[in-house]
N, C-alpha and C positions, 0 to 999 in steps of 0.2 A: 405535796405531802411534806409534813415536817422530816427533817434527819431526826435519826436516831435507829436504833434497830432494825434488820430488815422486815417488812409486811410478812408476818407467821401464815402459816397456813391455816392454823386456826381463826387467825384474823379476819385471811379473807373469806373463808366460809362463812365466818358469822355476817362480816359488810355482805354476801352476795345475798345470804337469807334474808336481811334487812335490806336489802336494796331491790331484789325482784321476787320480794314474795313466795322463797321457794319453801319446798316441806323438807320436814326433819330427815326424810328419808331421801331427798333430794340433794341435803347436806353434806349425807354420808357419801355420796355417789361423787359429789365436788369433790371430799378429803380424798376420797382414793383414785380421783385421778388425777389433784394435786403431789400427789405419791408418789406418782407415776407407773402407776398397775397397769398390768394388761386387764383388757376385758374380762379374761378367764379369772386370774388373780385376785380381782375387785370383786366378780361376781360368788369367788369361794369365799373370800373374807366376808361377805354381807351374807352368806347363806342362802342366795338366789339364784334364780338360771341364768347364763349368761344371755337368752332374752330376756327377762325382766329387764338384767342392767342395761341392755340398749336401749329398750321403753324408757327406762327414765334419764338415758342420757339422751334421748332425741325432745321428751318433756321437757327436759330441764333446758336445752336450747332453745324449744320454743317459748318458754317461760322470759328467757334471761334476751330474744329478739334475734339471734345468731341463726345464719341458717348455714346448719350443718351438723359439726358432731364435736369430739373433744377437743381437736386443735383451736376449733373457734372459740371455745368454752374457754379456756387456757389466755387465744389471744385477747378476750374481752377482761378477763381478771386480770391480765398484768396490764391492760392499757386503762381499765379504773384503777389499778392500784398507783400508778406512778405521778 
């Protein structure tokens, strides 16, 4: 990666939509645990249960190849981002 600014949060949400095909609604679930929310947190802020949010955080890991949950999510973004 070139220098310059640090990789935004923003940024990497859009590289991970464009890089494993995730949904809009699987974006939102990246930014808020790029945030660093609890599950409860994340799931007030998006207006869903807090099962829904573990469905699409367990989705969103099988999507992105990780098996597991948001620490793997997390370790896979900052090891494509560097």
């Amino acid at each position: 990666m070139a220098e310059g600014p640090p990789y935004s949060s923003d940024e990497a949400v859009t590289d991970m939509i464009e890089r494993y095909s995730i949904t809009a609604r699987q974006g939102e679930i990246l930014g808020e645990i790029l945030q660093g929310h609890s599950a409860k947190i994340a799931a007030d802020n998006l207006q869903i249960t807090i099962h829904a949010y573990r469905d699409h955080v367990r989705r969103l890991a099988d999507r992105t190849g990780v098996s597991g949950g948001v620490r793997e999510i997390v370790a896979l973004l900052f090891k494509d981002c560097s």
